[in-house]
N, C-alpha and C positions, 0 to 999 in steps of 0.2 A: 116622647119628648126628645129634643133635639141634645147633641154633646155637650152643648156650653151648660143646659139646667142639670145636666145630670153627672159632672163631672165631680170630682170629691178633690177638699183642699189639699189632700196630700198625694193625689195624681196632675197638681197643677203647680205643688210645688217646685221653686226652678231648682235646678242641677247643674255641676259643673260639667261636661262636654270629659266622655270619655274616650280618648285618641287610643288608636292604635300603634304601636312602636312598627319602626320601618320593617324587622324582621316579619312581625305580626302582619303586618300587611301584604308582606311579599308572600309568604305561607299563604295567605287570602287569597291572592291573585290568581298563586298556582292552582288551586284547589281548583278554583272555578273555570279555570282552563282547561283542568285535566277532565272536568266532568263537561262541558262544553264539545271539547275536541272526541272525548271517550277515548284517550290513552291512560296510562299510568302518572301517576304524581313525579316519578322520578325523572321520567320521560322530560316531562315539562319543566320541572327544578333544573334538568341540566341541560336542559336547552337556554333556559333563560341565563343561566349561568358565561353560559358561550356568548349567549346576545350582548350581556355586560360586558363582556371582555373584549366585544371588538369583531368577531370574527362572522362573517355574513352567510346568509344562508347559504348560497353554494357551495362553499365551505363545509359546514355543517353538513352538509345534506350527503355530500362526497368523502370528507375524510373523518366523519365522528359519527359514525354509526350506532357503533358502543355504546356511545355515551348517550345518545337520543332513543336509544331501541330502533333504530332502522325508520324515522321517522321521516318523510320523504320532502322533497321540495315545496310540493302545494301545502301540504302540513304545517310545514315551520313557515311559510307566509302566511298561513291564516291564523297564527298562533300568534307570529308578529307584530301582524295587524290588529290581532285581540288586544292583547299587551299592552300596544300602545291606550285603546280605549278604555283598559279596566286601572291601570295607573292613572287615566286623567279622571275617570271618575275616583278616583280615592282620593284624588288631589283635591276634588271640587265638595267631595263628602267631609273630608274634614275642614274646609272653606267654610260650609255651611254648618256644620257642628260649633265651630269658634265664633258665627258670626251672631248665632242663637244665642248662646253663651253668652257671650259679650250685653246683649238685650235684655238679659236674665231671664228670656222665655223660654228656657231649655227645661221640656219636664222628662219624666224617664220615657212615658208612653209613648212622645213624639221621636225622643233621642233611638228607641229600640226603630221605631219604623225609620227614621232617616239610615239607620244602620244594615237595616233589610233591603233596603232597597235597590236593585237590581240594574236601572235603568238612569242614564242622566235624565232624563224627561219625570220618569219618578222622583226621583230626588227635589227637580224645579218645584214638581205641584209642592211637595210637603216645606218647600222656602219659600213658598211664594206670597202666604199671609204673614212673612215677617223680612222679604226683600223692600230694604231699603226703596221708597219711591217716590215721584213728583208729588204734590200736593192733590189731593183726588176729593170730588165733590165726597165721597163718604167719610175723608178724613175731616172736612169742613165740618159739616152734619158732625160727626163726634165733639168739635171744638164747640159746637153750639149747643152740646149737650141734651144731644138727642138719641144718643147710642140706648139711655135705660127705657125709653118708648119704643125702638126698635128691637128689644131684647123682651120687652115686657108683651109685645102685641104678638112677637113669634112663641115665647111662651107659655100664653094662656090666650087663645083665640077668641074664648067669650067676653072679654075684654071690648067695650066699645072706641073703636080707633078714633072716630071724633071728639068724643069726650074725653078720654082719655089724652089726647094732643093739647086740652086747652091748658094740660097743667106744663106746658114746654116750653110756653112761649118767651120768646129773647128780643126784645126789639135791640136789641147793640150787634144781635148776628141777623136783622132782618127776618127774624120768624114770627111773623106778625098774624096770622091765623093758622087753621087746623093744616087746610091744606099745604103750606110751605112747611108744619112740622112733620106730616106724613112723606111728604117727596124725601123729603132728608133722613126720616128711616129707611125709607125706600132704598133709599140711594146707599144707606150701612147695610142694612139688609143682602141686596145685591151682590156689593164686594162681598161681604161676607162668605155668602152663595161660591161665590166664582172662585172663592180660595179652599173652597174646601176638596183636598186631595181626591178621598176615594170619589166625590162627586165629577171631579174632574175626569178622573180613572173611566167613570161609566158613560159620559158623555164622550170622552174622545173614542171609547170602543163602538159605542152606540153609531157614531156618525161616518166612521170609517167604514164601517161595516153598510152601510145603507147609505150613506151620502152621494151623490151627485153633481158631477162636476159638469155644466153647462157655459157654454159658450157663444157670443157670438161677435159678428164683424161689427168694428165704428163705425159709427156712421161719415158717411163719405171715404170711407178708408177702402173701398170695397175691391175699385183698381188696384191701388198701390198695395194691397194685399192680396192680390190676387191667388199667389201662391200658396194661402191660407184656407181655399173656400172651400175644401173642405170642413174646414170648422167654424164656418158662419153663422152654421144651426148646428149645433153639438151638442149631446150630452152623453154621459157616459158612468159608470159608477166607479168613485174614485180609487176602490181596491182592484179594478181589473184593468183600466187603464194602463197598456205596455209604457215601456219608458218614451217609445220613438215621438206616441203621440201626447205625451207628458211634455218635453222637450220643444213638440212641436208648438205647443198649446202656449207656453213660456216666453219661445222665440218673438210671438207672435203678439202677447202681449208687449214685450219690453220693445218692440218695433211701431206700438202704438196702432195698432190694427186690429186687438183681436179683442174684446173682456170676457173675462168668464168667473165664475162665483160657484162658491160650497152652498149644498144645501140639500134635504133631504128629497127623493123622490115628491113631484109636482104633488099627486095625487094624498100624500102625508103631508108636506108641508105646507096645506090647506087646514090642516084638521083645527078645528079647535077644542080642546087647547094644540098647541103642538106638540109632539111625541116628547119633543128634549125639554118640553117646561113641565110634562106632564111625569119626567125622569127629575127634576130638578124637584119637584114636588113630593114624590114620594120617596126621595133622600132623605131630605130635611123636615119630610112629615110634617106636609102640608096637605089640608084635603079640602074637598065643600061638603062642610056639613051642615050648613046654616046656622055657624056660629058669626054673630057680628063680625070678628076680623078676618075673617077666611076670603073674604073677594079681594081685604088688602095685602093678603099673603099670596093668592095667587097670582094679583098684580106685582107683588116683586118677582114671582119666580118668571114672569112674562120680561117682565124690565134686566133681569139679571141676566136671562139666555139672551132678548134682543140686542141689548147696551154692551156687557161686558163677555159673557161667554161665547155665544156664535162669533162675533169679530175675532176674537182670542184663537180659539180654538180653526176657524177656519183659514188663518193665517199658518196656524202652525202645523197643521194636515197638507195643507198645499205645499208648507215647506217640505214636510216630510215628501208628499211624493215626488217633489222637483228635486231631493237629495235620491231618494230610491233609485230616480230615472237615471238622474248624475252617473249614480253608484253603476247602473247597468250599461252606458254608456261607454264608465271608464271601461269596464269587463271587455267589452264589445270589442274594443280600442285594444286594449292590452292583449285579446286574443288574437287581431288580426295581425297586429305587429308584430307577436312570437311568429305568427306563419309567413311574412312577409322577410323576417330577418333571418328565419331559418330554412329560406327557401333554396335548392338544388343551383349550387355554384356551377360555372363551366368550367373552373379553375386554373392550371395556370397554362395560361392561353393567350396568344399576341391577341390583343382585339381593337380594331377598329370604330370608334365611338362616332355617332352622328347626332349632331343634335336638331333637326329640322326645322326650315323657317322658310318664309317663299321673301317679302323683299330683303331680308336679310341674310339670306341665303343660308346653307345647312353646313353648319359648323364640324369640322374632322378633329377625331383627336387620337393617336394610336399609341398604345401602352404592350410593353413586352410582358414577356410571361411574371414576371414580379407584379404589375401594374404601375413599372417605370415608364413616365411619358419621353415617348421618342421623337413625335412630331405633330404639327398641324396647320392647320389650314381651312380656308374656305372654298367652297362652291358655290355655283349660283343655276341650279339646273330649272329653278322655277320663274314665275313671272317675279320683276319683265325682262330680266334677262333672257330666261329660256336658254341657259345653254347645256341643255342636254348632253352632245356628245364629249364637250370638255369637260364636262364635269365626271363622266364615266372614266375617262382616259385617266383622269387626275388619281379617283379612285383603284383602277387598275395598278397604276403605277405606285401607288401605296402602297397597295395590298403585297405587290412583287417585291418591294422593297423592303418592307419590312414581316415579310412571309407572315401576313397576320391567318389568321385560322379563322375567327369570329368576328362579324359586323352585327355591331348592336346599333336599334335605331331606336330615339326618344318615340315615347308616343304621344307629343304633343303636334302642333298646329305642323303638316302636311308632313307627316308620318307616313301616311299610306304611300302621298305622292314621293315620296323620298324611296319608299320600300318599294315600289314599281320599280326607280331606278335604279335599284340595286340589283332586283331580282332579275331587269334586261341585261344588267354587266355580269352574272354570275350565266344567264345563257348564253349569252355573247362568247363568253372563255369558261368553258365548263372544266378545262386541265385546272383552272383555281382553288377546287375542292373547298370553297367558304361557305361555311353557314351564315346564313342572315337569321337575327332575332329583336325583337322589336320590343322594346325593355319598357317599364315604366320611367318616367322622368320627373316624376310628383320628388320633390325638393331641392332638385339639381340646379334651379335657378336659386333657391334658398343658399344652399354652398358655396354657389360662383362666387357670393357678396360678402360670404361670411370674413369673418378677420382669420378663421382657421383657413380658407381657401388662399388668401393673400399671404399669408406666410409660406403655404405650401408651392403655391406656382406665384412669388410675387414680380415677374416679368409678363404673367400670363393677360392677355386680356379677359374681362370676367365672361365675354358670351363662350368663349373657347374651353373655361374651367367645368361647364357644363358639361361638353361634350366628354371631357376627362373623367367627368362623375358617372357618366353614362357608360362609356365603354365598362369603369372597373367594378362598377355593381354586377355588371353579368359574368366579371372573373369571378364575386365572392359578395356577394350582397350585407352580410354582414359586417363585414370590413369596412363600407364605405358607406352602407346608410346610418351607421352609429355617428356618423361627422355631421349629421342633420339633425333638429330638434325631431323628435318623435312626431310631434302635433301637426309638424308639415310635410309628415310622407304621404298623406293622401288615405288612411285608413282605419279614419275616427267618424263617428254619427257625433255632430253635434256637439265636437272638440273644442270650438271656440264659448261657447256655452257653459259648461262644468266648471266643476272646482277646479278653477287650474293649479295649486297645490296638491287635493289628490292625485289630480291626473297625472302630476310631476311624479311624482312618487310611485305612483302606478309604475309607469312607463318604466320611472328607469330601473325597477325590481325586473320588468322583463326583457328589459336589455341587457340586465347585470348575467340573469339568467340563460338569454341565450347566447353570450358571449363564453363564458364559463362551459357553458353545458360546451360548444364546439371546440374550443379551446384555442390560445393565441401564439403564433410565431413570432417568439422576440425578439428574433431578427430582420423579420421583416413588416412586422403593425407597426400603423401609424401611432402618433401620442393619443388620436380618440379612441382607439380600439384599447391600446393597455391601459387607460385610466378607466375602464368597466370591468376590468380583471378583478377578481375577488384580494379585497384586503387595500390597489394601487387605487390612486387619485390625479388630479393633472400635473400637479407636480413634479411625483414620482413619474408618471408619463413621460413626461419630459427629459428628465433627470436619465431615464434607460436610454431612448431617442438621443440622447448629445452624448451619453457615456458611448453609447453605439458608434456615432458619427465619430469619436473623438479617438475611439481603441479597436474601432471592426467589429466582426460580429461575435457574441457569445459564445463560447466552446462548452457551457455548462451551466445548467441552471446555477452549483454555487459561487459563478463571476458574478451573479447578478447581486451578492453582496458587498462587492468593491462599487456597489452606486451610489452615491449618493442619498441619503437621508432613507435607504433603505434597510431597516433593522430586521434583528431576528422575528420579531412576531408580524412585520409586512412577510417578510420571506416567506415564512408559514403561509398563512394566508392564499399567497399568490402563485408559490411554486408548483404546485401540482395543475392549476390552470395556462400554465407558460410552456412553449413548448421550445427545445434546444435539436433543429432538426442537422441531420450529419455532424453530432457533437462527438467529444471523447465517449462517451457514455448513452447508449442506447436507449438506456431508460430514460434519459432527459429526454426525449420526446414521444414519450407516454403521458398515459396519467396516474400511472403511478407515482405516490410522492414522495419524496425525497426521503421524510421520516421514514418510510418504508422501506426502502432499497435493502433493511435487512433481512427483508424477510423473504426477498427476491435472492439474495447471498446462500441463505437458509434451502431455497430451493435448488439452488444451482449446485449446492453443494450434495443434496440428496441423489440430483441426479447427476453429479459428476460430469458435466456441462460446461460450458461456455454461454452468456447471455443471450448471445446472435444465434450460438446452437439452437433456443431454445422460442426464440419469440415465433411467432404465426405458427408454429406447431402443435396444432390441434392433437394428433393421437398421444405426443409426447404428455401434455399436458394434462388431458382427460383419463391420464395413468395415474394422477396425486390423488391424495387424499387429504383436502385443506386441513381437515382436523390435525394433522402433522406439523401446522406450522402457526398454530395460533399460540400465544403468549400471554403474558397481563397486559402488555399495550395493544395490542393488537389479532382481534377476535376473528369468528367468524366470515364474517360481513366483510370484515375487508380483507383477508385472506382469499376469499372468492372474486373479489373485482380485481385484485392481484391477478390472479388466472384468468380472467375472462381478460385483461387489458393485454395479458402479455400474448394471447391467441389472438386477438386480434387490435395489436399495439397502433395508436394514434387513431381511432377509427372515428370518423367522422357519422357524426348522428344525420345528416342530411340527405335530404332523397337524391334519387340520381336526375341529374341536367335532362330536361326533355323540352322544345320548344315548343308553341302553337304553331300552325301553318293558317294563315289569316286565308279567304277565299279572295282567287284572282277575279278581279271586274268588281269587289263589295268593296269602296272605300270611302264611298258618302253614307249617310243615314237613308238618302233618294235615291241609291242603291239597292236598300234591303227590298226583298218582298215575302210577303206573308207565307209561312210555310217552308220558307229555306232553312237546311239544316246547315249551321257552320261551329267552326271549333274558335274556341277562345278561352280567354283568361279570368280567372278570377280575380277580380279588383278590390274588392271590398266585400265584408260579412256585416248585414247586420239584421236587427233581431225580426224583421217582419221578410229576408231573404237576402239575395246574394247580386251582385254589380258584376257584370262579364263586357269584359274590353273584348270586341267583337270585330274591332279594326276599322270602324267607319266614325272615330273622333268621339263617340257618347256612348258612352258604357249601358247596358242593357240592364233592365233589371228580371230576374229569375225570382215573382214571391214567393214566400216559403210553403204554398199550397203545390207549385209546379217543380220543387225541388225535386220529388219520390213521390211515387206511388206507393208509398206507404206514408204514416201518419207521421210527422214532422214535429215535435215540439220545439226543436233550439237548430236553426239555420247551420251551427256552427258541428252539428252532429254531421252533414251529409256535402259541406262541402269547406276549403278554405280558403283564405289571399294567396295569389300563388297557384292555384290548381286547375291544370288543362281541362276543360269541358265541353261537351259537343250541347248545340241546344237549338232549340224549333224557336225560327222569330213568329212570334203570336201578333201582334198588333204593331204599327208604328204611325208614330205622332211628328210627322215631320215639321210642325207648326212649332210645336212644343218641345221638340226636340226630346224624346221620350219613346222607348222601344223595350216592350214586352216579350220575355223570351221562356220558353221551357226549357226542362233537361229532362221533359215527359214527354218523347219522344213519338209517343202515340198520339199527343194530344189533338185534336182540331181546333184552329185557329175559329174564335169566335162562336164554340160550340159550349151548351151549358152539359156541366160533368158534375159526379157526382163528389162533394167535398172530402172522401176520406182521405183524400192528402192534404186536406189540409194542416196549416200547424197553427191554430192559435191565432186565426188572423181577428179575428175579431169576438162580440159578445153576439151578435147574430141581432134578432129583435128583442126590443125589452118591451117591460108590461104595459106602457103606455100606449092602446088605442094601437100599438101595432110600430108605433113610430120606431124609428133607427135610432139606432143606441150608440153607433160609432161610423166612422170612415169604416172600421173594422166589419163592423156590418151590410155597411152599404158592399166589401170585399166578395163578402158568402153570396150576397146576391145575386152578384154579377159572375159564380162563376169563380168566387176565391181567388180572385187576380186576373185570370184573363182579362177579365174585361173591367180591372180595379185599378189599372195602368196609370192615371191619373190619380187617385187614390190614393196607391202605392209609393209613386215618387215623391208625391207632396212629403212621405214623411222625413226625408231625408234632404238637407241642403247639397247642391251640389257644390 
């Protein structure tokens, strides 16, 4: 028998809604973090304790050890990010607690399970037969009092449905024979069906698990979608589906060219019955036993999957996986930008900035070893001027004048031809000892226009602020790509697509973090760089930037509290990420923190010392025993980063500066040819492989089959944005503007190999008659990329 016949009047008696007090909830919260995370309860109490009070994970993660147990950066972001989700579900738990309540349908049995419930999506099923809603053909059918014939035929089936309907009839609600009073049970029945939780529970596992995500092209849309054909004819199953081609599959609907639909495998979702009515059936215990009502029971359970649950349910699976892909997207994005920001500075370096254009000729810009602009100017060495040798001269005469050391050149539109002409003036006058290095330029025109660039050079013309962005990204890339939105450096799958709220949020956690993590001179960051500093904002940005200009520069981290609106618990926060270089005080440009300094006192004094006596001296130091100098504030843990900071005091986390050398004669795409080994750069990671600026304008793609010869599951393990690479061009699509490359250096161009490098490109064949099951598959076929080159790049916008 079904819940409703079997339920007793004192488990449907209503209740009033038992709340949790805020203490009680916060206790909740931790619990389930700490058992989530697998740390300690107190771990997490006094992490979240810190998170209340303001203070951000870099913070945290660097000077409260202590008090987290050594809990690390990725830690207390994923604990963050927990946090955040398990307080909006407590918020949304007690929402739906008072809103039962309120209804007087609150019994204790439904109140224990809304209080179990683990999941915002569990929570919804168990609100969802008492969420407020539009008026629905089942509520109609109830008003025409037909509910006791829909209650009466599901619970006693020998029941004859016809006869029994003739005692319903309503002509004031139009129920004028058997059949309009069956549809209208039908139709309560149904709802009924589609609200019942654990019912729910097993169809959305049932179909996640076996469901099929099929695709194909509009009709007529098949040009203008061109870029989509691989998933003209598509299917695939919806739990293995990577994000790219989730993403892909999305784009391509919302562009009006692609449709595609949930459903179970072709060969199942023939059957009759179908597996999810046949699931719906033996929930609610329904069968054919050749009892008169059972064909109209198993016609509601037909009518309640076709009507109301497959549309439901396949709505909110697709959502799920367009959030999943999202989720893996931002990852993607968030990992290449930490490698992108944290990439090997050339530091303080005159450099020479080009920005490359042929009718607009290639923009100079030269910055001293600060990244103070000292001059600029235009050339015009491309068509139709063509003037070559003046424009060399020009740059000679720069170079001499302002003794620059590095010529950085955009790598946008005549890049190569610009880097030719450099590379004749540097053998022209080989006593110039300059490096040439050919820099990304993905956001530099974003900057020129910004309102932070027009305050900054507001005499500057904007094609010339370019070239400025260019040169100082190669003194210090972090310093100058933080003045750019994240979204438009060039090193997102699929950026303009996502949650842009997540994404924001994402991003700027790993900007907060790798700014912090390398730390900032406050005497010479811009206001976009110290407004990432742990604890500061634009304001305070600002507010250090004009106390600077207004009193010179800092002698000590504690000037920085004569600024302006900046109080004791900013200082905290901030001071140990701030650096005071040639200060009264040494340790201002450490990272050790201020709070500390006494236990640097405590040291100095054991060893009878001087500060300066003591810093980068490794044997001196390796002579303590920290247990010596630990206190009640100040433990282990940071007793040790004490000694490791003052052995090697200010030390930059960043690899060392190394350039690509691009190949003389490759600067078109109609340049490459099959089999050439060249070096280049990594552009971009993402989850099917890696993008290599190779110097001929179009970035190559490396899938993640031809990364290693060994087995490959995450792109992001075997190479990064940022990193030098040698690679075999495989195939090139001069049509399509598309060039397949290895870093399997043995490989043969267009030979079929064996896939155990692969990583994950696809599901290979599914059980349908043989047919392909992905682009992913159509990959393996061909060769895991080699020859998937079209395949491959479709999954990514350029």
């Amino acid at each position: 028998m079904n819940s409703v016949a079997t339920a007793t009047p004192t488990s449907l008696t209503p209740i009033e809604p038992t709340l949790l007090t805020e203490a009680e909830t916060q206790q909740k919260i931790a619990l389930a973090l700490a058992g989530e995370l697998n740390v300690r309860l107190a771990q997490v109490v006094a992490t979240i304790e810190l998170l209340n009070e303001g203070a951000t994970v870099p913070f945290i993660a660097r000077y409260r050890k202590e008090a987290t147990g050594g809990l690390d950066d990725t830690q207390l972001r994923n604990l963050d990010e927990r946090l955040i989700y398990l307080r909006e579900l407590e918020e949304r738990r007690t929402a739906i607690l008072k809103s039962i309540g309120e209804q007087q349908k609150l019994t204790t049995a439904l109140q224990n399970e809304i209080l179990a419930a683990d999941t915002k999506q569990r929570l919804e099923d168990l609100y969802l037969p008492y969420k407020p809603k539009r008026r629905t053909r089942a509520q109609i059918a109830r008003e025409a009092g037909l509910e006791p014939l829909a209650l009466a035929l599901w619970q006693d089936p020998t029941q004859d449905p016809q006869a029994l309907a003739a005692n319903y009839f309503n002509a004031e609600a139009n129920i004028n024979d058997a059949k309009a009073a069956l549809d209208g049970a039908r139709d309560i029945l149904a709802e009924l069906f589609s609200e019942n939780a654990e019912l729910l529970g097993k169809l959305r596992g049932y179909l996640w698990s076996n469901g099929w995500v099929s695709a194909q092209a509009v009709d007529g849309k098949q040009e203008e979608g061109e870029k989509f054909r691989d998933y003209f004819e598509f299917a695939e199953t919806i739990k293995t589906i990577p994000s790219h081609r989730a993403l892909a599959l999305f784009r391509g609907r919302n562009l009006g060219v692609l449709t595609f639909k949930l459903d179970l495998e072709e060969a199942l979702a023939i059957q009759v019955p179908h597996p999810c009515v046949g699931i719906i059936g033996e929930h609610m215990n329904i069968a054919q036993r050749n009892r008169p009502a059972d064909k109209f029971l198993q016609d509601c359970c037909v009518w309640a999957w076709r009507v109301k649950i497959h549309p439901s349910l396949e709505t909110e699976l697709l959502t799920q996986l367009r959030e999943a892909a999202e989720n893996e997207a931002i990852k993607v994005f968030g990992r290449n930008l930490k490698d992108l920001l944290l990439a090997a500075p050339a530091g303080p370096k005159a450099v020479l900035g080009l920005d490359p254009g042929i009718r607009t000729g290639v923009k100079l810009a030269v910055v001293d070893r600060t990244g103070k602009l000292l001059d600029t100017g235009v050339i015009y060495p491309h068509e139709p001027r063509n003037d070559w040798e003046g424009s060399q001269m020009k740059l000679a005469a720069l170079i001499a004048k302002h003794q620059v050391d590095l010529v950085a050149i955009g790598n946008g539109t005549a890049s190569r031809e610009t880097d030719k002409l450099v590379g004749e003036l540097l053998k022209r006058f080989p006593d110039m000892r300059v490096q040439k290095v050919v820099v990304s330029e993905a956001g530099a025109s974003v900057y020129s226009a910004s309102e932070q660039a027009a305050k900054e050079f507001p005499e500057l013309d904007v094609s010339l602020r370019g070239a400025v962005s260019i040169a100082r990204r190669l003194q210090d890339p972090l310093a100058e790509l933080v003045k750019i939105d994240p979204k438009s450096i060039g090193v997102g799958q699929y950026q303009h697509d996502v949650n842009q709220r997540e994404l924001a949020r994402q991003l700027d956690a790993v900007v907060e973090d790798c700014v912090n993590a390398v730390g900032v001179d406050v005497n010479t960051a811009s206001a976009s760089l110290l407004a990432r500093v742990s604890g500061l904002n634009g304001i305070l940005a600002k507010n250090i930037v004009d106390y600077r200009d207004q009193n010179g520069a800092f002698d000590s981290r504690a000037a920085l509290k004569s600024v302006p609106r900046l109080g004791d618990k900013t200082f905290e926060q901030a001071a140990g990420f701030l650096r005071v270089n040639n200060g009264t005080n040494p340790l201002d440009c450490s990272s050790v923190h201020p709070e500390a300094y006494p236990v640097v006192e405590r040291i100095l004094a054991k060893l009878q010392k001087g500060i300066r006596d003591i810093m980068g001296q490794s044997t001196v130091l390796h002579s303590l025993s920290p247990n010596e100098f630990t206190d009640e504030k100040f433990g282990l843990p940071t007793v040790k980063d004490i000694l490791n900071e003052l052995e090697k005091p200010g030390r930059d986390p960043r690899p060392e500066f190394k350039t690509a050398q691009f190949k003389e004669g490759v600067e078109e795409i109609k340049d490459l040819k099959v089999g050439m080994i060249l070096e280049g750069v990594v552009t971009n990671v993402a989850n099917f492989g890696a993008f290599v600026d190779i110097g001929v304008h179009q970035d190559g793609l490396v899938h993640i089959s031809a990364l290693s010869t060994k087995f490959v599951k995450d792109a992001h393990e075997v190479v990064k944005a940022g990193e030098l690479v040698k690679v075999k061009v495989l195939e090139v699509d001069v049509k399509r503007q598309r060039i397949a490359l290895t870093m399997r250096l043995d490989d043969v161009p267009g030979a079929e190999r064996s896939m155990s490098g692969a990583g994950g490109a696809g599901s290979g064949r599914d059980s349908r008659s043989g047919s392909r099951s992905s682009s992913g598959g159509r990959d393996r076929e061909q060769g895991g990329g080699m020859g998937a080159m079209a395949a491959a790049f479709a999954k990514l916008k350029k």
